[in-house]
C-alpha positions, 0 to 999 in steps of 0.5 A: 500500500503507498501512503500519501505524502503529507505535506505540513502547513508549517514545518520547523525544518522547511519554513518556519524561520527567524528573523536575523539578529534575534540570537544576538544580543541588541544593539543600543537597544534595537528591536532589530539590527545586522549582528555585525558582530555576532552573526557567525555565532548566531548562525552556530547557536541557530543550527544548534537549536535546530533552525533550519531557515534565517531571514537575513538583514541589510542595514545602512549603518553596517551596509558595507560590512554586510557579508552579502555587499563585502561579497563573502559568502559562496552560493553553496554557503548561502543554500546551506544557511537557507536565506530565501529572503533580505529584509531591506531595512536600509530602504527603510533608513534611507528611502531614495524616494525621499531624497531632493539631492540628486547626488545621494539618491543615485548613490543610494539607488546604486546601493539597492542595486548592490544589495540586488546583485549580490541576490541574484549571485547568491540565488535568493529569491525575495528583497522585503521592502518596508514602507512603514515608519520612516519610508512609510508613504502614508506618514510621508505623503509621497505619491504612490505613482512616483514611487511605483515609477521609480521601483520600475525603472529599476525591477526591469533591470532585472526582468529575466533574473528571479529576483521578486520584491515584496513589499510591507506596507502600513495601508488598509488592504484595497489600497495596498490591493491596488498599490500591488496591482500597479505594477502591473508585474509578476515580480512583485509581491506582498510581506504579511507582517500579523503584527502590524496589521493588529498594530494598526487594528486591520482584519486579519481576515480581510487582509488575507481574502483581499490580496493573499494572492500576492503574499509571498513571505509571512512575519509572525510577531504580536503587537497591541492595539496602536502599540509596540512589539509585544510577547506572543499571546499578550498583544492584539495579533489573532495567530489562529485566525491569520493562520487558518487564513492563510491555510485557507487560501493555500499559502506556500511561503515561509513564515519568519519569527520576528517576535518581540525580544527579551529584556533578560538575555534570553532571546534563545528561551523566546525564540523557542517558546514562539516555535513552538506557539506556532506549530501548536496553532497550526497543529489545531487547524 
């Protein structure tokens, strides 16, 4: 008799991951930074505690010294580590889109098609670019159709490359629907964060039956109401209900930890507890 084979929603060693920095201790009390000084161990310390699959960080203040930009890593390296996505958090520091001197913003686009090159050398899929709090465009008000105009310009330089951008952003679903859709490209795609959207009080629901189709990376974190990154269980993020959501319309992707961190030195305890809140809400699916 063959037995089917049974394909997990979530898998710990396929696509339950973290984001990177998470294992390292804060820098000048950051929720979120490249460990510049730590990754090397962190990536120990990840394999050792059985995580399979990292989210890896760029940001500005370190960006030359990122091992993806100083060109230190073999491809080999990176399938090993299974980095599928960079989260572009120097995007977020420094949005070319907000810059008037001409100088800095072509340097800073020159920078974004670093970071996009060194992807396409190393095979990683996704580039997650955060339009929220400093490149968000609601809090800026920047025109969508600049910036759509701009990314473009620079997503056909790389049409025939399997490169895709996904974006997080901070609005409502039918306007992020039809930020998307703008496009008017398969190369690009949406970031899920179920922290943000409880954050800013968005139905989960609503979300994920308006654009799923375009989801493409998922971050896990729990936040409150118009508040701050909380533990999971304690803020206002529906975990069963964004994760039956996402069940319902077939989502493949993977799902990255980005859950609020500890203030005891006990990352690896929180990290772990998250793992295992997650597999047991899938599991009740």
């Amino acid at each position: 008799m063959v037995f089917p084979i049974v394909i997990k929603f979530i898998d710990k060693d396929k696509n339950l991951g973290f984001m990177q920095g998470r294992l390292s201790p804060m820098i000048d009390n950051m929720i979120q930074c490249f460990p510049l000084n730590t990754w090397k161990e962190e990536l120990g310390l990840a394999n050792e505690n059985n995580w399979r699959l990292i989210e890896w960080t760029i940001d500005y203040y370190s960006f030359l010294e990122n091992p993806i930009i100083k060109d230190s890593f073999s491809k080999a390296e990176f399938k090993e580590l299974r980095v599928e996505c960079i989260t572009a958090d120097f995007f977020m520091q420094n949005p070319f889109f907000l810059i008037n001197d001409k100088s800095l913003k072509n340097k800073l686009i020159l920078d974004f098609k670093k970071v996009v090159n060194s992807m396409v050398k190393l095979d990683i899929k996704y580039l997650m670019l955060p339009l929220v709090d400093n490149a968000s465009l609601i809090k800026n008000n920047v025109e969508e159709n600049y910036v759509i105009e701009a990314l473009l310009e620079i997503f056909e330089e790389y049409r025939n490359d399997k490169i895709e951008f996904i974006f997080e952003s901070d609005f409502d679903p039918d306007r992020l629907m039809k930020f998307i859709e703008s496009f008017d490209s398969n190369k690009v795609g949406i970031n899920y964060d179920s922290g943000n959207s409880a954050g800013l009080g968005y139905d989960c629901e609503k979300e994920i039956s308006t654009y799923g189709k375009w989801i493409k990376n998922c971050h896990l974190k729990d936040k409150i109401l118009g508040g701050t990154t909380v533990k999971f269980g304690s803020g206002n993020t529906n975990f069963h209900k964004v994760l039956n959501s996402l069940k319902n319309i077939n989502y493949d992707g993977n799902f990255i930890i980005q859950g609020a961190r500890s203030k005891k030195g006990q990352d690896l305890e929180y990290l772990n507890y998250y793992r295992e809140y997650i597999i047991n809400i899938a599991n009740e699916l």
